[in-house]
C-alpha positions in Angstrom: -7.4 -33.6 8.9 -7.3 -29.8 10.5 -9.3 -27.6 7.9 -6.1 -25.9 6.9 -8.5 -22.8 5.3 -9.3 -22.0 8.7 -5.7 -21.3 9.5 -3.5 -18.7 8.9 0.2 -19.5 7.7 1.9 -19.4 10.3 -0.4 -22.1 12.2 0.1 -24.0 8.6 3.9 -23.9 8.1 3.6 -25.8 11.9 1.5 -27.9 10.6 3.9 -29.0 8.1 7.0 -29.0 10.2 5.6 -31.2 13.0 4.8 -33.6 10.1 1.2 -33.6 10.8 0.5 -32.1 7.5 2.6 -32.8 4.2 3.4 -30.2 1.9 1.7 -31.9 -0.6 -1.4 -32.3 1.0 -1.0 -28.8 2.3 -1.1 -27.8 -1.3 -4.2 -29.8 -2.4 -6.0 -28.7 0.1 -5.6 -25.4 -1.4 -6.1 -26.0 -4.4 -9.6 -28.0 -4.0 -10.2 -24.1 -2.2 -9.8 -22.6 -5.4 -11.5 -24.9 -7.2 -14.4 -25.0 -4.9 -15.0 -21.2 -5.2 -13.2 -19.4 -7.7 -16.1 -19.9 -10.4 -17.5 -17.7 -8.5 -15.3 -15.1 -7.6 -13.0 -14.9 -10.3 -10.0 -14.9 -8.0 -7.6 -16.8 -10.1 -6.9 -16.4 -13.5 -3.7 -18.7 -13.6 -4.0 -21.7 -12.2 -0.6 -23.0 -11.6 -1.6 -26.4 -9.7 0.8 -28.6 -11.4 3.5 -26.9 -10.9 2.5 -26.3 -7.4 2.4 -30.1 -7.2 5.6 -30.7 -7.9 7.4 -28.3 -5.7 5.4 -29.4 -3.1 6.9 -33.1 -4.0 10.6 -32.0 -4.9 11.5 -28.4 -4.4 9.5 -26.4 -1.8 12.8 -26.7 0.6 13.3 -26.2 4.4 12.1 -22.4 4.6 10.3 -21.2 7.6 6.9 -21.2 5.3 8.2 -24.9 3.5 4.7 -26.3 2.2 2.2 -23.2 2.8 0.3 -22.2 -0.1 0.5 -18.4 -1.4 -1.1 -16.9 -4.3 0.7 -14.2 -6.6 -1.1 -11.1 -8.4 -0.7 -11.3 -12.0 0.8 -7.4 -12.2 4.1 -6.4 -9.6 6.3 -9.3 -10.4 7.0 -12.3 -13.0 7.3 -15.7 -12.0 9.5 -17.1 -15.0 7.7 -19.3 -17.3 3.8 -18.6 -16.4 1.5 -16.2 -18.0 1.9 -12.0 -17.1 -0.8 -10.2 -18.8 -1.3 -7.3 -16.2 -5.1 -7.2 -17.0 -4.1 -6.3 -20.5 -6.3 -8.2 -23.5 -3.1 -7.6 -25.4 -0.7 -9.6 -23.3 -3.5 -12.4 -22.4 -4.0 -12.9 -26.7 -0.5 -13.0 -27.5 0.3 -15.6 -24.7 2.8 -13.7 -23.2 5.0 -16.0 -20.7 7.4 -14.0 -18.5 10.8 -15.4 -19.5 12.4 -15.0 -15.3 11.5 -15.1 -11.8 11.4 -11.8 -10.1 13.4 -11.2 -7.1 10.3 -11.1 -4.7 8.9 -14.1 -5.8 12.3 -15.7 -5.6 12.2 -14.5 -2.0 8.9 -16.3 -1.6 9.6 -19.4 -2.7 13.3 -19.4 -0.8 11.2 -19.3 2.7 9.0 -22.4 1.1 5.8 -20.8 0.0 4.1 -23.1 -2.4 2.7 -20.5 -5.5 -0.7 -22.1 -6.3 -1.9 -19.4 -9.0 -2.4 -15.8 -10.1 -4.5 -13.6 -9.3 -7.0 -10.9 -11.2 -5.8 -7.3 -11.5 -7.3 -4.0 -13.2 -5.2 -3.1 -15.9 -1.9 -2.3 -15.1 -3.4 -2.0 -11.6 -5.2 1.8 -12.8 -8.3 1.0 -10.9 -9.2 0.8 -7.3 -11.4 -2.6 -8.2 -10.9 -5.3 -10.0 -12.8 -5.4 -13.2 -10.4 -5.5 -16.2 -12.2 -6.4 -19.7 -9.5 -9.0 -20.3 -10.9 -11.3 -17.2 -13.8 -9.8 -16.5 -14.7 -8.9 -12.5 -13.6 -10.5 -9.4 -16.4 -10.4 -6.5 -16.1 -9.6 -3.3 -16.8 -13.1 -0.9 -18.9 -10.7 1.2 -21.4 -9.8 -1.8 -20.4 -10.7 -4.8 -22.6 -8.1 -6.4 -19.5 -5.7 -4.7 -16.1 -4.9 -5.8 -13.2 -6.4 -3.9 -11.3 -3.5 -4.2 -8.1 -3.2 -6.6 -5.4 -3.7 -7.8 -5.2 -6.6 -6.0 -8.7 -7.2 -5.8 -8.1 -11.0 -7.0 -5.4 -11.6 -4.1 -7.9 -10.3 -1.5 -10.3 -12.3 -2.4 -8.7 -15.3 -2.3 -7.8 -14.7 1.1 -10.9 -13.4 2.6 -12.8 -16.3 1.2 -9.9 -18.6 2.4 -8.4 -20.1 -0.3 -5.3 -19.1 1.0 -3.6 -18.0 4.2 -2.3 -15.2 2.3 -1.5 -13.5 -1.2 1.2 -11.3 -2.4 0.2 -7.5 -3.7 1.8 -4.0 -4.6 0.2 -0.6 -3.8 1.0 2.0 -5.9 -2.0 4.6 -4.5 -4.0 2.0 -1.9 -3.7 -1.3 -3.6 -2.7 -3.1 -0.9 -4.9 -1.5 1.8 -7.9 -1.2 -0.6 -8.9 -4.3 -0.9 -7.7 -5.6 2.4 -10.8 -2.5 3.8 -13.4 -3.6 1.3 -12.5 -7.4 1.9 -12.0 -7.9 6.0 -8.2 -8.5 5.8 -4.9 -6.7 7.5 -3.3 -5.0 4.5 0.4 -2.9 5.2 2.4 -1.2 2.6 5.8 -1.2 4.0 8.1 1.9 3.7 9.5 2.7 0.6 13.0 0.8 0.1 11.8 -1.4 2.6 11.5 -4.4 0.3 13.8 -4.1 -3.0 11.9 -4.1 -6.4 15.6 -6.5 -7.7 17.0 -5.8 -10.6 14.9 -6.4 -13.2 12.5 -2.8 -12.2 14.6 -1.5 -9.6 11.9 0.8 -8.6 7.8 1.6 -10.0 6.3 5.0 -10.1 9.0 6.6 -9.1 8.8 5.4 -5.8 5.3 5.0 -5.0 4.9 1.2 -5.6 5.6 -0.9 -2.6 5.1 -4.6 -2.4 4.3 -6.9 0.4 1.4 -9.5 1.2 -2.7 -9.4 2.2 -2.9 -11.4 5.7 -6.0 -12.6 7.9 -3.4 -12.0 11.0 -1.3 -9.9 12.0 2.0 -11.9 12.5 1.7 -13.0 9.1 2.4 -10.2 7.7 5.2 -9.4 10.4 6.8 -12.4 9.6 7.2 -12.6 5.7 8.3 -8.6 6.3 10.8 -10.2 8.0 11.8 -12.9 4.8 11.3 -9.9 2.5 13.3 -6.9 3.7 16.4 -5.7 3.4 19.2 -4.7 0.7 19.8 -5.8 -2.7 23.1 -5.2 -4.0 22.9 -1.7 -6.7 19.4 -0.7 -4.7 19.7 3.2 -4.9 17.9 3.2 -2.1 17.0 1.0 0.8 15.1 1.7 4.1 17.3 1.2 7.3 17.3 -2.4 8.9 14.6 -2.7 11.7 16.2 -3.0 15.5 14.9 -6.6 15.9 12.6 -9.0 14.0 9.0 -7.9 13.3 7.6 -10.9 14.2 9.0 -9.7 18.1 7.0 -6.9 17.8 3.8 -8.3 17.4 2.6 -8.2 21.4 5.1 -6.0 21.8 3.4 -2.9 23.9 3.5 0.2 22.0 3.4 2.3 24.7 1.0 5.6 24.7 1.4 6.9 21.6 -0.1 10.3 20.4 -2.8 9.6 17.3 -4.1 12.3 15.2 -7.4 11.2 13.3 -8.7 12.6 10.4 -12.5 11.9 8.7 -12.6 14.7 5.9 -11.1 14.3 2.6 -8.0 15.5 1.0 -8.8 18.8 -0.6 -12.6 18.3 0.0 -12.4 16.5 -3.5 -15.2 13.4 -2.2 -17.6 13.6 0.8 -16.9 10.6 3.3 -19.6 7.9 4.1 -20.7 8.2 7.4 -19.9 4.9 8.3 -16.5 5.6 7.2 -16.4 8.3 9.8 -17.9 6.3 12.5 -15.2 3.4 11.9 -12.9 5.4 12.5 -14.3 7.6 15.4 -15.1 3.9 16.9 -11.3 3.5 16.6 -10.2 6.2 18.2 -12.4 5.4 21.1 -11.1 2.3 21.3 -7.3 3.4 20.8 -8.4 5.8 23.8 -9.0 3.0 26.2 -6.3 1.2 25.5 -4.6 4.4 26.7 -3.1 6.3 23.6 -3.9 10.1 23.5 -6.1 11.3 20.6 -6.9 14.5 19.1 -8.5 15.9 15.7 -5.2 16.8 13.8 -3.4 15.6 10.6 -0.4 17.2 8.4 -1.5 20.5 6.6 -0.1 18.9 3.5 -2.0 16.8 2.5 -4.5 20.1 1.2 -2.1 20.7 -1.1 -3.9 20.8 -4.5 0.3 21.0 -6.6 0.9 17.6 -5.1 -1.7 15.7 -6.2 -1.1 17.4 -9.4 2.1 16.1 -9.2 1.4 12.2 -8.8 -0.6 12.0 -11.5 2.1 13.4 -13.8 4.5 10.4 -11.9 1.2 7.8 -12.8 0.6 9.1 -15.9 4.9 8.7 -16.7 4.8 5.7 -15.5 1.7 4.4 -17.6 3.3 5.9 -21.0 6.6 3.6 -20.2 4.4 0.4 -18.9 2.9 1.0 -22.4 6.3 1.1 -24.1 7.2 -2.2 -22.8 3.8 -3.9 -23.6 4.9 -2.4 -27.0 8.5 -3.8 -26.5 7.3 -7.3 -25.8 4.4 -6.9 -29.2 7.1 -5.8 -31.5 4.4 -2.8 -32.1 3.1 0.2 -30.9 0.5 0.1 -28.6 -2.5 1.5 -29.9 -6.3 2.4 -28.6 -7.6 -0.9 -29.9 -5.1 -2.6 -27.7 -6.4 -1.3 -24.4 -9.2 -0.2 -21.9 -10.8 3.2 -22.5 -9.6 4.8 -19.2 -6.4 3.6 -19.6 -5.6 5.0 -23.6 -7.5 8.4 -21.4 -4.6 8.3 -19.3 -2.0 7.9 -22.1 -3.1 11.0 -24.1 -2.7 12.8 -21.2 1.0 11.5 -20.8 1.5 12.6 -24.2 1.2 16.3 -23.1 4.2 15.8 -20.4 7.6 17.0 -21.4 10.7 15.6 -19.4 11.8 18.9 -17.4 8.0 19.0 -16.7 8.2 15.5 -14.9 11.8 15.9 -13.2 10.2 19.1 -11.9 7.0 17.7 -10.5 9.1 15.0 -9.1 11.1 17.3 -6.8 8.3 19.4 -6.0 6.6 16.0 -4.7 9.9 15.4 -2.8 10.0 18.7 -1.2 6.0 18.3 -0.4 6.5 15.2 1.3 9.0 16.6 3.5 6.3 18.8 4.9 3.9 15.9 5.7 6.4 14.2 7.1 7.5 16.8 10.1 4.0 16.3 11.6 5.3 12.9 12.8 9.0 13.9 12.8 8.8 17.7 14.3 5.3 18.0 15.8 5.5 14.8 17.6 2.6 12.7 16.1 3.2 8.9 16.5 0.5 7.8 14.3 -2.4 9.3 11.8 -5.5 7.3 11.8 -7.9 8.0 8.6 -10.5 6.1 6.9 -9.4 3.5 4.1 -11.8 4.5 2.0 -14.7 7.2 1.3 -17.1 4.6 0.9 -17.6 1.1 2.0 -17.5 -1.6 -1.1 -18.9 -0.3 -4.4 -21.1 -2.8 -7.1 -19.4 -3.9 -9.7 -19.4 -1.7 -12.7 -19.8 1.6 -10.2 -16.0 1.9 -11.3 -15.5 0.0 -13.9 -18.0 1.2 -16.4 -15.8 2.6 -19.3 -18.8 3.1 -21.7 -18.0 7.1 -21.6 -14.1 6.5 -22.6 -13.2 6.5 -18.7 -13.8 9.8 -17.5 -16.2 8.2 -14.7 -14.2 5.3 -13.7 -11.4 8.1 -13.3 -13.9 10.4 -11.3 -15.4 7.3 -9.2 -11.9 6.0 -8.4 -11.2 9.4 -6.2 -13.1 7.7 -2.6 -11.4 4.9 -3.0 -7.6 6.3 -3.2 -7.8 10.0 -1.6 -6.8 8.7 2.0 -4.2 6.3 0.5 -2.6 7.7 -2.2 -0.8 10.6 -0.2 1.4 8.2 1.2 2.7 6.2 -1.5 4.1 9.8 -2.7 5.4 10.1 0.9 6.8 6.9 1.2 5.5 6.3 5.1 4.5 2.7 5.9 0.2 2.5 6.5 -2.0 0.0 7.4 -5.7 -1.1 6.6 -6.5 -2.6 9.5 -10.5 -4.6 9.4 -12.0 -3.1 12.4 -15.6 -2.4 11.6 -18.0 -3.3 9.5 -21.3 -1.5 7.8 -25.2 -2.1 8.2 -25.0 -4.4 5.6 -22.5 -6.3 7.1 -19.5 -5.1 4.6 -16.5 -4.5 5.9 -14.8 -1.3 6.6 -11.2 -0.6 6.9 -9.2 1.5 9.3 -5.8 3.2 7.6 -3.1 4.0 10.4 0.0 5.6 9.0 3.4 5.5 11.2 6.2 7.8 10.4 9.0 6.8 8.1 10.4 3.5 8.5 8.4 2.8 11.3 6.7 -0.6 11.2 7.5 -1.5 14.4 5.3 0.7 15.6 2.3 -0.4 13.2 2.6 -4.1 14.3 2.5 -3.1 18.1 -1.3 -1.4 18.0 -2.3 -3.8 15.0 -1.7 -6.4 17.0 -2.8 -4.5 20.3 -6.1 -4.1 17.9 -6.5 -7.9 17.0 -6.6 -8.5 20.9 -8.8 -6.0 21.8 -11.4 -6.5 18.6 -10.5 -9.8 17.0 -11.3 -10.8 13.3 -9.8 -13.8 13.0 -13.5 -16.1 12.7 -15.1 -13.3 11.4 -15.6 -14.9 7.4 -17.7 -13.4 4.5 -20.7 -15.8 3.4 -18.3 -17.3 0.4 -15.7 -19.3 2.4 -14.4 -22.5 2.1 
């Protein structure tokens, strides 16, 4: 039989409908994946292979994706009846079960994805690495003496080390892109609205929290943007339907656009590795001969000391009402005892916020992200290319060391979020896309932001990019 963990899941799901491949076996073939190698990665933490099983048998449907294999992070979405611990030892000892299916996940399994398991997470997805002291590290299939990047750390490593075609994630400040950098995959956080939250959270962080999935190619990710877009009824907001499908524009030529590139740190506040900067000086290069025009310019903005001031009083909000509903679901307040050092850290600072405080950050972030946004809009910018991250893939415990109450972990988190954070608060859609890689042989990812609501335009040069400088058989030494 074709070695399915060699495909992505698009090449699968034709697998399946030409009958050549079942959607059972299609599903055990994942799952002896995960078995093979997750001992030592630590990718899944919820097996959910019998269940799997039998919707591949009865109940997978005729979806464009019927029989292909998925897995789901254990933090942005419930599936109804399987464990949701967020990374939290409290959650993980009571047991707790979510009681519903969440409307993305719903979505999923609608176009046929087969859910084989859930994935490792930080705690309450704080971290840009996946370490949480309720499941202990996932590694990174390229080293696993390195972090896989977080929050979904667990996700990207199953796909990087092929386990599965792809994996569902959110990114609140990078988690998408993150770990797609420090793992070799295409990572895109959509625009905001772009893919409803449902009603059971109707939005996270105020905003900031978009959800999609971690690919190997790029027209996976186009198409199940396609499968998960769109309006719920009683969204307050929703991004603006896309002219045609984004699976079209994947080959689609984008034309010559006009790139700004950047390679120096928000505010200054972490140096960037100089392999960082050569990735993405390398990229420009090589967005120059495929004809775009580049020059050294980004949105003044993003210096702007009050707005990263103001996202951490949205995170830090946000944390103090997470922590109510762990509390909710206890039947008890939520004490030190119950979780990680960085994260009680976080929720003494929340304590000091008052309510006009936070509604008043919250429209100063607005009015700030306005700004950033007229570079594309009013200064005619059609894409900003920055580093993913400061530093290529850290060892594990580099962040996750809590032994001082958090304050490093907090400290050593800034590399990894500075050039992705920015535009969670703006709301743009970005990309990490895996276009270099270090000395070492780590990988190194590539962010490209588009202006608002623009993923057309993302898809065109990633996939432009994939032709140019494929990745596709490029696979870490932990591979199935």
């Amino acid at each position: 039989m074709t070695d399915l963990g060699l495909l992505d899941a698009t090449d699968q799901a034709a697998l399946v409908r030409s009958g050549a491949v079942s959607p059972l076996e299609s599903v055990d073939a994942a799952i002896g994946r995960v078995e093979a190698l997750n001992d030592e990665l630590n990718a899944v933490i919820h097996p959910l292979f019998e269940r799997a099983r039998s919707l591949a048998v009865d109940g997978c449907g005729d979806g464009p994706f019927r029989g292909v294999p998925i897995v789901v992070k254990d933090l942005d979405g419930t599936l109804g009846g399987a464990s949701y611990h967020a990374g939290n030892r409290l959650l993980r000892d009571v047991g707790w079960k979510a009681p519903s299916t969440c409307f993305l996940f719903a979505k999923l399994e609608a176009a046929g994805f087969v859910i084989v398991g859930k994935t490792n997470t930080p705690e309450f997805g704080l971290m840009p690495t996946t370490e949480p002291l309720a499941y202990g590290p996932t590694r990174n299939p390229w080293d696993p003496a390195r972090s896989p990047g977080g929050s979904s750390g667990g996700t990207a490593a199953a796909v990087a080390s092929g386990m599965v075609a792809l994996g569902h994630g959110g990114d609140g400040g990078g988690s998408l892109r993150v770990p797609a950098s420090m793992c070799g995959l295409f990572g895109l956080k959509p625009s905001r609205g772009r893919i409803s939250m449902g009603a059971e959270e109707a939005e996270s962080w105020a905003g900031m929290v978009a959800r999609h999935v971690i690919t190997r190619s790029v027209r996976d990710s186009a198409a199940v943007l396609d499968l998960l877009q769109g309006y719920m009824t009683g969204d307050w907001y929703s991004a603006p339907p896309p002219m045609r499908p984004y699976r079209g524009e994947v080959g689609a030529a984008p034309g010559r656009l006009r790139v700004g590139v950047r390679t120096d740190a928000p505010l200054g506040m972490t140096a960037t590795d100089p392999e960082c900067v050569a990735a993405v000086e390398d990229t420009a290069g090589l967005l120059a001969s495929l004809g775009h025009t580049i020059e050294s310019a980004s949105p003044a903005g993003l210096d702007d000391l009050a707005a990263m001031e103001a996202i951490s009083t949205v995170m830090l909000a946000s944390l103090d009402a997470d922590l109510g509903d762990v509390a909710d679901v206890v039947g008890r307040p939520v004490t030190a005892d119950d979780v990680e050092p960085m994260t009680w850290m976080l929720r003494e600072g929340a304590a000091t916020l008052d309510a006009g405080g936070y509604v008043r950050s919250l429209a100063n972030l607005h009015r700030w992200a306005r700004r950033v946004i007229s570079w594309w809009l009013d200064d005619g910018f059609d894409l900003l290319v920055t580093p993913t991250c400061a530093e290529p893939p850290p060892l594990i415990g580099d962040i996750g060391n809590q032994d001082d109450g958090g304050i490093r972990a907090s400290a050593r988190s800034v590399p990894f979020a500075i050039y992705t954070v920015p535009f969670n608060a703006t709301g743009q859609p970005a990309m990490s896309v895996p276009l270099a890689r270090a000395v070492s042989g780590l990988p190194i990812g590539v962010q490209f932001v588009a202006a608002p609501n623009r993923e057309d335009v993302l898809f065109r040069v990633a996939a432009q990019l994939e032709d140019a400088r494929p990745w596709a058989n490029r696979h870490p030494p932990i591979h199935a």
